[in-house]
PyMOL Python script that loads the backbone (N, CA, C, O; Angstrom):
from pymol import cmd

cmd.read_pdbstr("""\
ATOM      1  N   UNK A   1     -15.961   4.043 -38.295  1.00  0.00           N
ATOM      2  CA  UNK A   1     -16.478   5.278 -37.749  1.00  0.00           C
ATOM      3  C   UNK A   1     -15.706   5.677 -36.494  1.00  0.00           C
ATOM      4  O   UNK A   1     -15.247   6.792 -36.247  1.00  0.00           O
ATOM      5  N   UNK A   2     -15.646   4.654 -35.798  1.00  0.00           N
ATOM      6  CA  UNK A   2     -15.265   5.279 -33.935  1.00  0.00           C
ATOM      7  C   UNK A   2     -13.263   4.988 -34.256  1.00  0.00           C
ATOM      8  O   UNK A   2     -12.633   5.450 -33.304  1.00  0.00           O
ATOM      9  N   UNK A   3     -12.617   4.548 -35.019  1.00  0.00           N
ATOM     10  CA  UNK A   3     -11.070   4.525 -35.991  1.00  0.00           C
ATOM     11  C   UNK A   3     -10.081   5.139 -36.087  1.00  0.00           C
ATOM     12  O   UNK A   3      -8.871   5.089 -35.867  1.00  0.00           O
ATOM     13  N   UNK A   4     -11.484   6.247 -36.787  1.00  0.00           N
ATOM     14  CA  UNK A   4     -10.305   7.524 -36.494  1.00  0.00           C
ATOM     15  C   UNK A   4     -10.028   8.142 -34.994  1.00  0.00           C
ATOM     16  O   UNK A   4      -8.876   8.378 -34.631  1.00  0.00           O
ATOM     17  N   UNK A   5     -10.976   8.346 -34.290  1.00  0.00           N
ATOM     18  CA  UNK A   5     -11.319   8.156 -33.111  1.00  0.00           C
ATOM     19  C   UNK A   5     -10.215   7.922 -32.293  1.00  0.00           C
ATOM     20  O   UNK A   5      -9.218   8.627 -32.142  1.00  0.00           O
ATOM     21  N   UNK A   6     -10.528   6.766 -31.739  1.00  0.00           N
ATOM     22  CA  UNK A   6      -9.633   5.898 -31.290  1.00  0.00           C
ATOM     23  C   UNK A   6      -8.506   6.502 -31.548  1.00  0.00           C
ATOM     24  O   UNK A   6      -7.793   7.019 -30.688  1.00  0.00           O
ATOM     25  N   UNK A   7      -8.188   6.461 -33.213  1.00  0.00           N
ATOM     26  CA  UNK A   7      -6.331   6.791 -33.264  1.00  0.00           C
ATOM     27  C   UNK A   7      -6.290   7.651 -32.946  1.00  0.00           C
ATOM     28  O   UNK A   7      -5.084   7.856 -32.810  1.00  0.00           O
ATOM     29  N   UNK A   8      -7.033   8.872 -32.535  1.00  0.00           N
ATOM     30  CA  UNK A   8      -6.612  10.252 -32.150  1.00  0.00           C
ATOM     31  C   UNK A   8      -6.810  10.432 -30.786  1.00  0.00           C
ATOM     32  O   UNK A   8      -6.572  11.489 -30.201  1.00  0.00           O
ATOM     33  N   UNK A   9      -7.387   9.078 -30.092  1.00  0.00           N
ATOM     34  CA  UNK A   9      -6.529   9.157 -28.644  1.00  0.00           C
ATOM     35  C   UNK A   9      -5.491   8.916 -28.112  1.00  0.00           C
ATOM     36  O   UNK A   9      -4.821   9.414 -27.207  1.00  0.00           O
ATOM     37  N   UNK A  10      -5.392   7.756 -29.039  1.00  0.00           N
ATOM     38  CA  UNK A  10      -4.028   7.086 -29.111  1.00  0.00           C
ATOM     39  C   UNK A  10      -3.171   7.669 -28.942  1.00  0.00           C
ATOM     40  O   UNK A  10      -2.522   7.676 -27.896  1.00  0.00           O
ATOM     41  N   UNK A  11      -2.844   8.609 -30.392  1.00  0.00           N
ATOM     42  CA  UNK A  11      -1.779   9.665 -30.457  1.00  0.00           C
ATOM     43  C   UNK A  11      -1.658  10.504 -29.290  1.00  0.00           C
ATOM     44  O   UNK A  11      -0.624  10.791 -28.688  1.00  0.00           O
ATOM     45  N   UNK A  12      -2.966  10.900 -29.018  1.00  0.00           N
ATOM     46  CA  UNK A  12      -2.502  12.034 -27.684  1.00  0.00           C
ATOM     47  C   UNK A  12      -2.545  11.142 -26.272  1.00  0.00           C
ATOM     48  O   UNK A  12      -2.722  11.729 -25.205  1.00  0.00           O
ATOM     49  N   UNK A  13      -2.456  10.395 -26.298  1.00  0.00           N
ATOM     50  CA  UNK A  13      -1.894   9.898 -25.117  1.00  0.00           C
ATOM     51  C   UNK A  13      -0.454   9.579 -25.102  1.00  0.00           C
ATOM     52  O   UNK A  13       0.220   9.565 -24.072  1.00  0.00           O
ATOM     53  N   UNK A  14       0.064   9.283 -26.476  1.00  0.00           N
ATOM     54  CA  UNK A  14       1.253   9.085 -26.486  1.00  0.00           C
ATOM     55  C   UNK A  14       2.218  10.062 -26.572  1.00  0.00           C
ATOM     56  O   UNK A  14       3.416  10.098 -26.292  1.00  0.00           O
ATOM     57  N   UNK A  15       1.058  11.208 -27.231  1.00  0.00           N
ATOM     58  CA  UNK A  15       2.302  12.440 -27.099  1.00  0.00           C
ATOM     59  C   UNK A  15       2.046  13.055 -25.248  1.00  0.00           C
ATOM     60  O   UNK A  15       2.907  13.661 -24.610  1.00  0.00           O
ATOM     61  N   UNK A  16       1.180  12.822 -24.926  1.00  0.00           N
ATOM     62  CA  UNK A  16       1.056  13.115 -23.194  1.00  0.00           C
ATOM     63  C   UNK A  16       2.042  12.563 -22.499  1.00  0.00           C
ATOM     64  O   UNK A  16       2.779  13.189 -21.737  1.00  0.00           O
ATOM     65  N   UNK A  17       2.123  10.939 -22.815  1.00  0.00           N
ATOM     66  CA  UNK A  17       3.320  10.524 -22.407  1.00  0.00           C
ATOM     67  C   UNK A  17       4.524  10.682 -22.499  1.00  0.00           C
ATOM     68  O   UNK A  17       5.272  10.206 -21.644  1.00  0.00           O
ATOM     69  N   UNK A  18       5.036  11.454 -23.659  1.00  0.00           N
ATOM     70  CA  UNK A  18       6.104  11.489 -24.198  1.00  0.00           C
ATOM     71  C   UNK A  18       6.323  12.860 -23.477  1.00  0.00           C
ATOM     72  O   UNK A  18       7.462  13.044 -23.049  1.00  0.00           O
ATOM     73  N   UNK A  19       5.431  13.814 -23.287  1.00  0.00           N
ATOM     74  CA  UNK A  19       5.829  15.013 -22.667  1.00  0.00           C
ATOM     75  C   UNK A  19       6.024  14.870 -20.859  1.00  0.00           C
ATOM     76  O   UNK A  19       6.677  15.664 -20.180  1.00  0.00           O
ATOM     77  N   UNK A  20       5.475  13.974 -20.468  1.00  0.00           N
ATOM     78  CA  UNK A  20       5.824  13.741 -18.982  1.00  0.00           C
ATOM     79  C   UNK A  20       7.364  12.960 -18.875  1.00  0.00           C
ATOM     80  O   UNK A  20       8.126  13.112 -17.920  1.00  0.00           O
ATOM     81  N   UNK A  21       7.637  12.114 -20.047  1.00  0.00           N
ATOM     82  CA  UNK A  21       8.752  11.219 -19.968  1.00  0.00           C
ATOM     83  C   UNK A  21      10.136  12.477 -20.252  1.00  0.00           C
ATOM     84  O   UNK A  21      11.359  12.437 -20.122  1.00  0.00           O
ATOM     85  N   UNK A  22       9.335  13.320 -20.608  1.00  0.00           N
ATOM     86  CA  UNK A  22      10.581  14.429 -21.215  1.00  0.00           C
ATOM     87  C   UNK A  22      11.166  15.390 -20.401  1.00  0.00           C
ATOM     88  O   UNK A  22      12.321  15.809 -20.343  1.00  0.00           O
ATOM     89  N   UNK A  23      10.070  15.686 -19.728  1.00  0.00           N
ATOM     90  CA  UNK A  23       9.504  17.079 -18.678  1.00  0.00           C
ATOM     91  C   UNK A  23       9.948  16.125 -17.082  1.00  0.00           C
ATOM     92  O   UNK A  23       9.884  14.899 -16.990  1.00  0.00           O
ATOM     93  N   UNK A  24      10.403  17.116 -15.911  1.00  0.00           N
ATOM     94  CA  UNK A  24       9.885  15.467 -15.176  1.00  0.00           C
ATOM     95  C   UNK A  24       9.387  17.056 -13.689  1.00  0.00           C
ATOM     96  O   UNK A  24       9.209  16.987 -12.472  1.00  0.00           O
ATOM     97  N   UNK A  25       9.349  18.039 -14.511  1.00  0.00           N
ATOM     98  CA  UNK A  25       8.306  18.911 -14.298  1.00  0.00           C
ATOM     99  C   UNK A  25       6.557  18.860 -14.557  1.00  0.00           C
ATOM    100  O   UNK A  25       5.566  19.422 -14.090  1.00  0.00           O
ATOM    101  N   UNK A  26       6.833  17.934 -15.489  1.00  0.00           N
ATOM    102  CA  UNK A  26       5.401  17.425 -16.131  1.00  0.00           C
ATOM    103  C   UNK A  26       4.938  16.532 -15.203  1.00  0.00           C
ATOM    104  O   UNK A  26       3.786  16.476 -14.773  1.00  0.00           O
ATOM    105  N   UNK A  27       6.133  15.634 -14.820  1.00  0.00           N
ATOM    106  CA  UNK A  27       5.708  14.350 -14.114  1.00  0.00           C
ATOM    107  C   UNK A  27       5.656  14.779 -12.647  1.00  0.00           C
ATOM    108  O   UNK A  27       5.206  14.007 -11.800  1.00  0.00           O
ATOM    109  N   UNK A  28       6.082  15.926 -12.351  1.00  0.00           N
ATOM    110  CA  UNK A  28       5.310  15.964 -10.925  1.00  0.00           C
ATOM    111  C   UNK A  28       4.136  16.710 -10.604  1.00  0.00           C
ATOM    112  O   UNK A  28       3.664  16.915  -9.485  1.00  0.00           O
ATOM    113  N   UNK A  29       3.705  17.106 -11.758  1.00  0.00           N
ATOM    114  CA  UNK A  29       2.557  17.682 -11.964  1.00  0.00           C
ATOM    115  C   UNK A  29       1.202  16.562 -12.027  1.00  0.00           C
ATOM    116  O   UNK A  29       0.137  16.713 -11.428  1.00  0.00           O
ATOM    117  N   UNK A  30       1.520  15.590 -12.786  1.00  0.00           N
ATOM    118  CA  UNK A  30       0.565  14.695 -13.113  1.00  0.00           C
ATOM    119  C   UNK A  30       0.308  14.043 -11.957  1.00  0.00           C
ATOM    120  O   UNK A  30      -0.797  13.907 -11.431  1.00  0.00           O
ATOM    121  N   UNK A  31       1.794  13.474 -11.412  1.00  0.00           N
ATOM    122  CA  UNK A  31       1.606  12.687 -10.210  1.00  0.00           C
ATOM    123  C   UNK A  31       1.107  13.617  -8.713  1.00  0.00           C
ATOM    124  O   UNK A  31       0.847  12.985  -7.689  1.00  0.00           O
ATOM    125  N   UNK A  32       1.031  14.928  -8.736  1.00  0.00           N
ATOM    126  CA  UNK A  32       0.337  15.494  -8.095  1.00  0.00           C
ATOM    127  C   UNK A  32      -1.149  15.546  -8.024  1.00  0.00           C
ATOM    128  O   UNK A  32      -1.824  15.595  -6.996  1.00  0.00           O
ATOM    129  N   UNK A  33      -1.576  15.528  -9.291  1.00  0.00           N
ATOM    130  CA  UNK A  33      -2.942  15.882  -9.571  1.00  0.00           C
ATOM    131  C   UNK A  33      -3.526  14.244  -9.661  1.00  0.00           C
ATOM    132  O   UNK A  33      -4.704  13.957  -9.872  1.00  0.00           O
ATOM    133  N   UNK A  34      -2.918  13.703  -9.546  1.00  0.00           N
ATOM    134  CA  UNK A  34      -3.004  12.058  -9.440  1.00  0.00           C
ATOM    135  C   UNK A  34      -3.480  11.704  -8.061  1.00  0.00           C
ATOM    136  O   UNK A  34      -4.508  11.099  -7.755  1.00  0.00           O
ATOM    137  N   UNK A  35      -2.583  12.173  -7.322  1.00  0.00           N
ATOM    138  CA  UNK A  35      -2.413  12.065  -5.679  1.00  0.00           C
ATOM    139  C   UNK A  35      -3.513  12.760  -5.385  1.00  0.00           C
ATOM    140  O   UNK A  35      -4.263  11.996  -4.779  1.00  0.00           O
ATOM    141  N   UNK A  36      -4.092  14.024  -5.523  1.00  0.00           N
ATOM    142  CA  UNK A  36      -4.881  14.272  -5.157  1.00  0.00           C
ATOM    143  C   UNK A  36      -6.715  13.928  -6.034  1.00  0.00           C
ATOM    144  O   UNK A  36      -7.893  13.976  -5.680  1.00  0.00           O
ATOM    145  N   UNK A  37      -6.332  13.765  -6.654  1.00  0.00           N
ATOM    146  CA  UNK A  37      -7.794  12.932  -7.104  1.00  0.00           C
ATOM    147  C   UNK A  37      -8.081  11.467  -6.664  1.00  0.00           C
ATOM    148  O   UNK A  37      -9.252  11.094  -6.588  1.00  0.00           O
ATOM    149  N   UNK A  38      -6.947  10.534  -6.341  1.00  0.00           N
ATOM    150  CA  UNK A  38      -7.333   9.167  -5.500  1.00  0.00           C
ATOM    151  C   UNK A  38      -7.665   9.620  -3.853  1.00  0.00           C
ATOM    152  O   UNK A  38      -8.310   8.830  -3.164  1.00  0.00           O
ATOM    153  N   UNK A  39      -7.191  10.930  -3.263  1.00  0.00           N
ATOM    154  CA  UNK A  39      -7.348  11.641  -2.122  1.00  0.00           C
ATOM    155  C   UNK A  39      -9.175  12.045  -2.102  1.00  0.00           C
ATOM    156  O   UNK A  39     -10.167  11.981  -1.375  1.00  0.00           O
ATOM    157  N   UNK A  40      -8.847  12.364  -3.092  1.00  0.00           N
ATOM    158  CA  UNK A  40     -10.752  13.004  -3.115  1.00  0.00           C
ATOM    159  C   UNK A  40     -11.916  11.428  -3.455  1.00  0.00           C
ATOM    160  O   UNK A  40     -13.039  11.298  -2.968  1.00  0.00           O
ATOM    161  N   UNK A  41     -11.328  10.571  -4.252  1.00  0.00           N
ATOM    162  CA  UNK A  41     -11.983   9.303  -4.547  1.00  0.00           C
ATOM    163  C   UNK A  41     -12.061   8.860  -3.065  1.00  0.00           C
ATOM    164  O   UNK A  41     -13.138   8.859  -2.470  1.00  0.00           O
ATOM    165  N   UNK A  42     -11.148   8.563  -2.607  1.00  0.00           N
ATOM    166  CA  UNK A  42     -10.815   8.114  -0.925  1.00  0.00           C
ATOM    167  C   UNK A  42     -12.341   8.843   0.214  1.00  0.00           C
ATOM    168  O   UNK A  42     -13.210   8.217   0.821  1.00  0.00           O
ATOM    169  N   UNK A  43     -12.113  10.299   0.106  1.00  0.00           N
ATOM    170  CA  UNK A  43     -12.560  11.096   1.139  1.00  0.00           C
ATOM    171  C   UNK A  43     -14.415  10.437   0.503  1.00  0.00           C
ATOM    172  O   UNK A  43     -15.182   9.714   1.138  1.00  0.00           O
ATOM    173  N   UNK A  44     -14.589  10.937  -0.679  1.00  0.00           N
ATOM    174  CA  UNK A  44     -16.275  10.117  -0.992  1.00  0.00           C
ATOM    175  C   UNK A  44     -16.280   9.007  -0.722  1.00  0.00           C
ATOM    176  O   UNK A  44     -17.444   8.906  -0.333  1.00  0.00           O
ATOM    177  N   UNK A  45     -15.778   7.856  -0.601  1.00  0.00           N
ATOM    178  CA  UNK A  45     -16.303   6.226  -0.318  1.00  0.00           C
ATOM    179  C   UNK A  45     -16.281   6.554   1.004  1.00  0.00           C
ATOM    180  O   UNK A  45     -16.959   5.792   1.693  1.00  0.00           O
ATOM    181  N   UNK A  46     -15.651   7.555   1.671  1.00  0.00           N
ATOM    182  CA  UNK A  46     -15.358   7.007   2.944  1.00  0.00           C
ATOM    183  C   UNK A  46     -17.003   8.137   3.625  1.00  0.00           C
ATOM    184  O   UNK A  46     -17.696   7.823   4.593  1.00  0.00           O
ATOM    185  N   UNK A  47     -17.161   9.160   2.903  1.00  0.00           N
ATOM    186  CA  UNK A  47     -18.117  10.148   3.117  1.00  0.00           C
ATOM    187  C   UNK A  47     -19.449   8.828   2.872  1.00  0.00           C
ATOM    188  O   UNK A  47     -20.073   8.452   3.863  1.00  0.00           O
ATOM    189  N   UNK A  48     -19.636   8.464   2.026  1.00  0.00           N
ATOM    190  CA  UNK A  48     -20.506   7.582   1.537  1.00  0.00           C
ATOM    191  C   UNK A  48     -20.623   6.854   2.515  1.00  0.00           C
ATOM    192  O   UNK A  48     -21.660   7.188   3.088  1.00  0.00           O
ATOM    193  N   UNK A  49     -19.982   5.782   3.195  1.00  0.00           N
ATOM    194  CA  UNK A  49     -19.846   4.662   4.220  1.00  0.00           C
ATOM    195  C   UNK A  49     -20.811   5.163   5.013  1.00  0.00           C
ATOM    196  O   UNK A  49     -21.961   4.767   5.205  1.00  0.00           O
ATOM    197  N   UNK A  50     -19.973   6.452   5.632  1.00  0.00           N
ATOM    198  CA  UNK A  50     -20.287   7.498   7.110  1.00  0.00           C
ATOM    199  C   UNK A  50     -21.549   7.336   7.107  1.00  0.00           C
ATOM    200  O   UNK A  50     -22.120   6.682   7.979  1.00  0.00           O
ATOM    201  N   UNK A  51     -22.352   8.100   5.804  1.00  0.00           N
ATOM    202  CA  UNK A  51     -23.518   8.415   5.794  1.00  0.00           C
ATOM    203  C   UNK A  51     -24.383   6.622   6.003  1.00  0.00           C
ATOM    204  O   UNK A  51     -25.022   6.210   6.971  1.00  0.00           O
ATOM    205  N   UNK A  52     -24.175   6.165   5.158  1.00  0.00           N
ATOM    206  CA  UNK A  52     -24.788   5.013   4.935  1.00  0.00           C
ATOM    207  C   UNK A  52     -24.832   3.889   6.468  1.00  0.00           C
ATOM    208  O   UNK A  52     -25.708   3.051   6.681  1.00  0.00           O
ATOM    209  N   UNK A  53     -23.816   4.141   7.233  1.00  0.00           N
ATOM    210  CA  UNK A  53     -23.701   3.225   8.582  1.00  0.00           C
ATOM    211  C   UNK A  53     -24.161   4.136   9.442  1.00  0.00           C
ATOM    212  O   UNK A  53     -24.027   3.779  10.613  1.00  0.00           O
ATOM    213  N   UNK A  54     -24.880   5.658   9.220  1.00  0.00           N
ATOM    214  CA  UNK A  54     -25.726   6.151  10.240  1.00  0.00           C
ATOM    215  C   UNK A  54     -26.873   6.234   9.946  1.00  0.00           C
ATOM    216  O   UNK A  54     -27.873   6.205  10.663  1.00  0.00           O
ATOM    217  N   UNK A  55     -26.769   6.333   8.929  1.00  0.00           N
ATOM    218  CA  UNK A  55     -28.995   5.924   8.079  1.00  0.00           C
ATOM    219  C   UNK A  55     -29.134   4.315   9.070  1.00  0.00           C
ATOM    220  O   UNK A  55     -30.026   4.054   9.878  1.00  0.00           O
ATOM    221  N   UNK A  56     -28.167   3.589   8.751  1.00  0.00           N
ATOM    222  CA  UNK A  56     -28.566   1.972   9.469  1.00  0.00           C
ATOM    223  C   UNK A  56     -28.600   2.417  10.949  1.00  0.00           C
ATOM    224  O   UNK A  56     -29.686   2.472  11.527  1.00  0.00           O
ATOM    225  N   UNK A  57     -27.480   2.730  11.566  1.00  0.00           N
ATOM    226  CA  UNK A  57     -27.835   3.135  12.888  1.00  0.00           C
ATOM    227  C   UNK A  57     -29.145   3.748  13.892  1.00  0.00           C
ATOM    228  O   UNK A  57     -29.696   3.400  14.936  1.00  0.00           O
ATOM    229  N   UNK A  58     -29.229   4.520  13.206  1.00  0.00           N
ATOM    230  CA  UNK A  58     -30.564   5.568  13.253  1.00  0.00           C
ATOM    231  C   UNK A  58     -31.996   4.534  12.871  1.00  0.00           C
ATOM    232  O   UNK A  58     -33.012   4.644  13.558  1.00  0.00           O
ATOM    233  N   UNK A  59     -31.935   3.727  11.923  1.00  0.00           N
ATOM    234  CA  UNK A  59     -33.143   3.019  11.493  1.00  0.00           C
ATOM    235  C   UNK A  59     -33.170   1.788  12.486  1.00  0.00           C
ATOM    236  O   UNK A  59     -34.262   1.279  12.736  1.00  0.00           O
ATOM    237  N   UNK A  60     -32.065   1.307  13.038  1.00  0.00           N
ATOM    238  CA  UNK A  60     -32.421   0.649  14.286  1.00  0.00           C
ATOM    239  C   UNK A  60     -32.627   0.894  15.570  1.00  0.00           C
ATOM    240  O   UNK A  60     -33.131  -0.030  16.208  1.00  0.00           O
ATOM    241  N   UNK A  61     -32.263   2.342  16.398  1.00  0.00           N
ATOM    242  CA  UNK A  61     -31.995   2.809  16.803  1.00  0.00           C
ATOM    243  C   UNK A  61     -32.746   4.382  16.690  1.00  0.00           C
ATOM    244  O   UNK A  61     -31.843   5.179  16.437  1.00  0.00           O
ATOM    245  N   UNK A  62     -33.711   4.900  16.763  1.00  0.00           N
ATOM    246  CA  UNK A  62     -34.212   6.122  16.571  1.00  0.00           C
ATOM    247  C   UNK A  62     -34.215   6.911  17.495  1.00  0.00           C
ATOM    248  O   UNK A  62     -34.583   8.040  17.168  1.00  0.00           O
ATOM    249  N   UNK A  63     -33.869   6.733  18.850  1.00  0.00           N
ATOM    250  CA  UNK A  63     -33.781   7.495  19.773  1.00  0.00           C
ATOM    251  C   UNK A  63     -32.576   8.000  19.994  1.00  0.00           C
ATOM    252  O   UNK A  63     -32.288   8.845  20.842  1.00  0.00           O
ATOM    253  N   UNK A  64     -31.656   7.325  19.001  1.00  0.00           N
ATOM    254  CA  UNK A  64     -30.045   8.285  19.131  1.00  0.00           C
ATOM    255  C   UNK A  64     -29.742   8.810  17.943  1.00  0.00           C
ATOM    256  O   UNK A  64     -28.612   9.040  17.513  1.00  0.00           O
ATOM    257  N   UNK A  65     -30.798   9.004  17.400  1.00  0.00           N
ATOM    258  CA  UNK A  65     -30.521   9.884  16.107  1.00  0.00           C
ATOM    259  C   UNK A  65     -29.688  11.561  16.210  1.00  0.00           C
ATOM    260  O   UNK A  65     -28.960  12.055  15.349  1.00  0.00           O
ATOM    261  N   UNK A  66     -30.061  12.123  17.450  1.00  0.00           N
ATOM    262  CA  UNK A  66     -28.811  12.980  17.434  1.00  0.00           C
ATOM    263  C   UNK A  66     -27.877  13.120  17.505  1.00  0.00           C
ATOM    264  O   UNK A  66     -27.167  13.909  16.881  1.00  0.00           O
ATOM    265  N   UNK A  67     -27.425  11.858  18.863  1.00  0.00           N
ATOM    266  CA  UNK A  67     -25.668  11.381  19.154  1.00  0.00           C
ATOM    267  C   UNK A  67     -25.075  11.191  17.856  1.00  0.00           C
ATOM    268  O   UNK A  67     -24.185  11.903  17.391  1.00  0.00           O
ATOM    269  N   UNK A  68     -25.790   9.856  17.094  1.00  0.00           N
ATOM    270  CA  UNK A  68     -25.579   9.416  15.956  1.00  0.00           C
ATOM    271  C   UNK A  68     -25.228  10.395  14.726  1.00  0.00           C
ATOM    272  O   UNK A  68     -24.311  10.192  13.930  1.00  0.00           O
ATOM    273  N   UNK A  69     -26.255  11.671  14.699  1.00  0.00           N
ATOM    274  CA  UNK A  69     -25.789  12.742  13.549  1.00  0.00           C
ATOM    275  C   UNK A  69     -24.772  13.707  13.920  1.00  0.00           C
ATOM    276  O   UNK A  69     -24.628  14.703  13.211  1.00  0.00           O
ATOM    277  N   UNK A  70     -23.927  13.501  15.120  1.00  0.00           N
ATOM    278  CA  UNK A  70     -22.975  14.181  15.980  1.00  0.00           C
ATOM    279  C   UNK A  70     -21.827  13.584  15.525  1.00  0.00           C
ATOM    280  O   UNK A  70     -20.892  14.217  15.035  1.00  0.00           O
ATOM    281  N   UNK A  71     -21.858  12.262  15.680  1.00  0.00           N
ATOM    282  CA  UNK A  71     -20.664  11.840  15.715  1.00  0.00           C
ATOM    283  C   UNK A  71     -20.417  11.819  13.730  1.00  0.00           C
ATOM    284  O   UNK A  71     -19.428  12.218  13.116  1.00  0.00           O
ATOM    285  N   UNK A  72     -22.079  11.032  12.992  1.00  0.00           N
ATOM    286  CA  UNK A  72     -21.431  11.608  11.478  1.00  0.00           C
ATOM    287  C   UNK A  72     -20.891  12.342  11.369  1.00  0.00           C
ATOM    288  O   UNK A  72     -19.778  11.997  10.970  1.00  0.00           O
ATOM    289  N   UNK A  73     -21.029  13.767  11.548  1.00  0.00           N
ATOM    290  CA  UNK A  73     -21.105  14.849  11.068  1.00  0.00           C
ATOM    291  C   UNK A  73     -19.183  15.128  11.412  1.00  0.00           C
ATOM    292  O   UNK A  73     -18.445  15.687  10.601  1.00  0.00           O
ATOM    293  N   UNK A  74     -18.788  14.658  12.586  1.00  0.00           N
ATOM    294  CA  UNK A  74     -17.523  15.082  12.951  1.00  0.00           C
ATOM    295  C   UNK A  74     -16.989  13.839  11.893  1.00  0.00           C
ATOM    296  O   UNK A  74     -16.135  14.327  11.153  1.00  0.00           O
ATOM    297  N   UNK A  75     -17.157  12.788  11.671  1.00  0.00           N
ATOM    298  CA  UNK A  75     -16.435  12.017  10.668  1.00  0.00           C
ATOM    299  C   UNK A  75     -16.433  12.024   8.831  1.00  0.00           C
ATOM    300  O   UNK A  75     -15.809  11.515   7.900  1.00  0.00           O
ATOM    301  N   UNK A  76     -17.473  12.877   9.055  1.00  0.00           N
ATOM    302  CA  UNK A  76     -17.543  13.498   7.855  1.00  0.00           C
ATOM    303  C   UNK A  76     -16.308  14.500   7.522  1.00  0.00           C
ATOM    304  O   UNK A  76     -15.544  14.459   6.558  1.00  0.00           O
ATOM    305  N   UNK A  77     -16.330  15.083   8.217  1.00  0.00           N
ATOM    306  CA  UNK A  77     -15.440  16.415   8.439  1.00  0.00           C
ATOM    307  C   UNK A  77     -13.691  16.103   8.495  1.00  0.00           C
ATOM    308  O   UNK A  77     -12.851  16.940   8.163  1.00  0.00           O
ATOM    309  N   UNK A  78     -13.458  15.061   8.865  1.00  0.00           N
ATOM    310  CA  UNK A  78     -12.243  13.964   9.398  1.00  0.00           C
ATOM    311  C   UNK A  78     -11.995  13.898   7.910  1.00  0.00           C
ATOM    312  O   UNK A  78     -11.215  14.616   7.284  1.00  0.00           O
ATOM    313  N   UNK A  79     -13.054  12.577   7.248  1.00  0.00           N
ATOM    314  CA  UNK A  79     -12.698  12.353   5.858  1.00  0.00           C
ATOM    315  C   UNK A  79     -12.554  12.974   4.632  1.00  0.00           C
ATOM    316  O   UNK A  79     -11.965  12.572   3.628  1.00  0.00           O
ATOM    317  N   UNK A  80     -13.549  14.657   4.954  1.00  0.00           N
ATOM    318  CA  UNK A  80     -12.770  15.325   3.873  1.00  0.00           C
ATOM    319  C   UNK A  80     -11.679  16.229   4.088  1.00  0.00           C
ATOM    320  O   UNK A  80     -11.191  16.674   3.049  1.00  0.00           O
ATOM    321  N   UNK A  81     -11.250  16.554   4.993  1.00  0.00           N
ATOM    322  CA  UNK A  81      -9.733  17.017   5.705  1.00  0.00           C
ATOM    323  C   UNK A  81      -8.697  16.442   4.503  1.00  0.00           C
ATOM    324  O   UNK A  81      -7.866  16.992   3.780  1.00  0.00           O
ATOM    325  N   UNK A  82      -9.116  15.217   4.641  1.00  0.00           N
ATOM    326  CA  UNK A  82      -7.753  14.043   3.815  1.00  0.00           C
ATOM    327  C   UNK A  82      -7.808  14.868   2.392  1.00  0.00           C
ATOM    328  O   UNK A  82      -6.869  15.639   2.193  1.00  0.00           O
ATOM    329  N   UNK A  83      -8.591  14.791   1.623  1.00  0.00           N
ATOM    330  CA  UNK A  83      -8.093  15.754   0.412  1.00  0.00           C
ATOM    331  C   UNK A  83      -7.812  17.505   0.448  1.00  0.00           C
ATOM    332  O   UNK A  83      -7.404  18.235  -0.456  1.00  0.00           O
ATOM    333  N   UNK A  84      -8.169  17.803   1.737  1.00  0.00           N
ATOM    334  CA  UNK A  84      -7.208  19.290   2.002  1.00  0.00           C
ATOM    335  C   UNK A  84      -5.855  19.293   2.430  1.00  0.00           C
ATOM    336  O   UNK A  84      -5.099  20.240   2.211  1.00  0.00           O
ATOM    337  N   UNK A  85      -5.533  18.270   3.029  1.00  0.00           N
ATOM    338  CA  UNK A  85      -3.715  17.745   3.338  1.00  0.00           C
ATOM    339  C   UNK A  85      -3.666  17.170   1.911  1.00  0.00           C
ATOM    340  O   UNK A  85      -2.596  17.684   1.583  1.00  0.00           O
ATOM    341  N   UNK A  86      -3.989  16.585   0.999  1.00  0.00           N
ATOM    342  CA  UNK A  86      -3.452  16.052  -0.138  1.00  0.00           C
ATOM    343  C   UNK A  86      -3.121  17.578  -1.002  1.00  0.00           C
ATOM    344  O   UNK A  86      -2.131  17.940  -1.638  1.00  0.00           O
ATOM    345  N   UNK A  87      -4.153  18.113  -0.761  1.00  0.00           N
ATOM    346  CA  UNK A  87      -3.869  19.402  -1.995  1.00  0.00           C
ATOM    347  C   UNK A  87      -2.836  20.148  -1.314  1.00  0.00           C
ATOM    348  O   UNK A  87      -1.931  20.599  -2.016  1.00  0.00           O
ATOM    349  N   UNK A  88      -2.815  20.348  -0.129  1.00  0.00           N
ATOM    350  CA  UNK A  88      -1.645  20.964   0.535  1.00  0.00           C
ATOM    351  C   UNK A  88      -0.248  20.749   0.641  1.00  0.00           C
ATOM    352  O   UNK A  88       0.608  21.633   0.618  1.00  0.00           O
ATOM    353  N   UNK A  89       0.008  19.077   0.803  1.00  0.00           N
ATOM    354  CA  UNK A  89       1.296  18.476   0.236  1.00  0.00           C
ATOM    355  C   UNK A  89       1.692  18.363  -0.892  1.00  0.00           C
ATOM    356  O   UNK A  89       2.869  18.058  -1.085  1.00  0.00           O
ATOM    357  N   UNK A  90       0.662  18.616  -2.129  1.00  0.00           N
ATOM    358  CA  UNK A  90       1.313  18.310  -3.408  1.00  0.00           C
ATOM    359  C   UNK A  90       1.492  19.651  -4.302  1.00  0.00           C
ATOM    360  O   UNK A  90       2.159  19.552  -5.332  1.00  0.00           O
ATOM    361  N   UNK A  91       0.747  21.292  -3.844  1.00  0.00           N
ATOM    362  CA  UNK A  91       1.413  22.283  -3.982  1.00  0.00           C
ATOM    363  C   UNK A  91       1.738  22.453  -3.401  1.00  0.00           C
ATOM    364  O   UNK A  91       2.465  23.445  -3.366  1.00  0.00           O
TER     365      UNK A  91
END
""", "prot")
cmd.dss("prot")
cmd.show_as("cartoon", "prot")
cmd.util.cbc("prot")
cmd.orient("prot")
């Protein structure tokens, strides 16, 4: 059942490959859109962290819950920058 499947990813991955190996217009396309999707993977773990080490901050700490959502908020802003210079260097 899942056979044919399969082989018909197969194939198009291999003809994907075969068109980047051919093209190397292709290949800076891919490796662009490459670069910038590990850029955006990057900017969320790091968005994620932010948030998550000021929920802890704040839950030990409740009286600096504003400093604390000050300084997130500017490192938030830091880490998604990084995938607006990625999209910017790779068009």
């Amino acid at each position: 059942m899942f056979t044919p499947m399969l082989a018909q990813a197969a194939e198009a991955a291999t003809n994907a490959v075969a068109n980047v190996a051919a093209s190397p217009a292709a290949a800076k396309v891919v490796s662009g859109n490459l670069t910038v999707g590990l850029a955006a993977l990057g900017a969320a773990l790091g968005v994620g962290f932010i948030g998550m080490k000021a929920s802890e901050a704040v839950g030990r700490n409740p009286g600096a819950a504003t400093p604390i959502l000050v300084q997130a908020i500017l490192a938030i802003a830091f880490a998604e920058a990084i995938v607006f210079y990625a999209i910017f260097l790779v068009h």
